[in-house]
N, C-alpha and C positions, 0 to 999 in steps of 0.2 A: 130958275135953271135947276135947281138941286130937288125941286120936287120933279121935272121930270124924268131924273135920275133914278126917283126912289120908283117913279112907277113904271120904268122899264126893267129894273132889277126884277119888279113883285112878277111883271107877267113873267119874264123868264124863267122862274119859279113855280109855277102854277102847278103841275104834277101832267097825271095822265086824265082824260076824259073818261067819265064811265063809258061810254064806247068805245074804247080803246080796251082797256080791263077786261070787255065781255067778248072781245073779239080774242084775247088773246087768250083767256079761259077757253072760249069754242075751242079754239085751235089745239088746245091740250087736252082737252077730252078727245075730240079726235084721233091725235097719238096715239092715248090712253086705251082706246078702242081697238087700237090698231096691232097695239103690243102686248096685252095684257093677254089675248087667248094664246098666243106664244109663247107668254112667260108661267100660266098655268098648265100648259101641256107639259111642261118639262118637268113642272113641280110633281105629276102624276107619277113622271116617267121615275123620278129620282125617289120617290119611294117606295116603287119595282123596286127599284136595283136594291136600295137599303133593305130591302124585307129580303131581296134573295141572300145578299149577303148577311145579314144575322140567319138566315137559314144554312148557310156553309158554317158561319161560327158554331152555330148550334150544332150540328153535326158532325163538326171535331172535335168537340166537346164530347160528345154521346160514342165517339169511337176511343177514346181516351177513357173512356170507364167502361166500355167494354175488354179493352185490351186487358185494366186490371181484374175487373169482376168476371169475364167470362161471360155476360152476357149483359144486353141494354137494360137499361129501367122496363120497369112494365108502366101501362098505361096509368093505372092507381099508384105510383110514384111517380110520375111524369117527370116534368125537367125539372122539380124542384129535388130532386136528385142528384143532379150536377153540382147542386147548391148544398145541400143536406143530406148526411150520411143515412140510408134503411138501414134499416134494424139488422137486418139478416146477413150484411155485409160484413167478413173480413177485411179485404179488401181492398176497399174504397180508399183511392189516396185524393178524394177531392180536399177541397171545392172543385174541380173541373173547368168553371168561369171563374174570371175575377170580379164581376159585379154580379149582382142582383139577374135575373132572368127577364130578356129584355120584352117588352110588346110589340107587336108590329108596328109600323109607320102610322097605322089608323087607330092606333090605342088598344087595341086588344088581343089577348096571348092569343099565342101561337097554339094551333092545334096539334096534338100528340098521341100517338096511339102504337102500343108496341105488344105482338106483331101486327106490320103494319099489311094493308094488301097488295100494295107494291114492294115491298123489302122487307126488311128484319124489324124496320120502324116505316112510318110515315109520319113528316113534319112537312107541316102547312100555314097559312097563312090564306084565310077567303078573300083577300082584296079590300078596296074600296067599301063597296055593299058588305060584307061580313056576310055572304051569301054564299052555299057552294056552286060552283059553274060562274059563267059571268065571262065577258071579252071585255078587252079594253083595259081599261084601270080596276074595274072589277072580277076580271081573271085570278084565279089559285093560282098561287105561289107556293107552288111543291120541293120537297127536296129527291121527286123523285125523275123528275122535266127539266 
């Protein structure tokens, strides 16, 4: 009698069948298919929005050294001028930022050019592609749009 206690304990025990395991992987990949170009679309969208927004920071920044200086950096100072006192500067009550000057969402600075051909500056950002033009996630991120 006590062995067939032990070997109804053991089957009860036995776990899941690899067919059970493969069916329930399918099923999560599936999901996985299902959700992931959703949760990527958004990832695109949300580094829009951060690149527009360090593009406002950045150009509160560049209106705050112009209120002192009288005029923006020039292009051969670029925004490491926010950061770092030119020469030529009375002035200058920076730093302007409190950190380092930041890159885009896609790793690479920001484009800067003063004057610019839309305003007094243009500050950009090429997108995705690091390309000029482009729709989609690959669209300019202008501070002047």
């Amino acid at each position: 009698m006590n062995r067939k206690r032990n070997s109804r304990n053991h089957m009860d025990e036995r776990g899941f069948t690899l067919l059970e395991l493969l069916v329930v992987v399918i099923i999560l990949g599936l999901l996985a298919s299902l959700v992931a170009p959703k949760f990527f679309g958004k990832l695109g969208m949300s580094r829009q929005k951060t690149a527009k927004a360090q593009i406002e920071l950045l150009g509160s920044a560049l209106d705050e050294f112009r209120l002192d200086n009288g005029r923006y950096p020039t292009t051969e100072e670029g925004l490491e001028a926010l950061r770092t006192k030119p020469a030529d500067l009375n002035n200058w009550a920076g730093p302007y930022l409190p950190k380092a000057i930041p890159k885009d969402p896609w790793g690479r600075p920001y484009v800067y050019k003063s004057p610019g051909e839309h305003g007094p500056y243009d500050l950009l950002s090429y997108g995705r592609d690091g390309q000029p033009g482009g729709e989609g996630e690959d669209a300019d991120i202008t501070n002047w749009q």
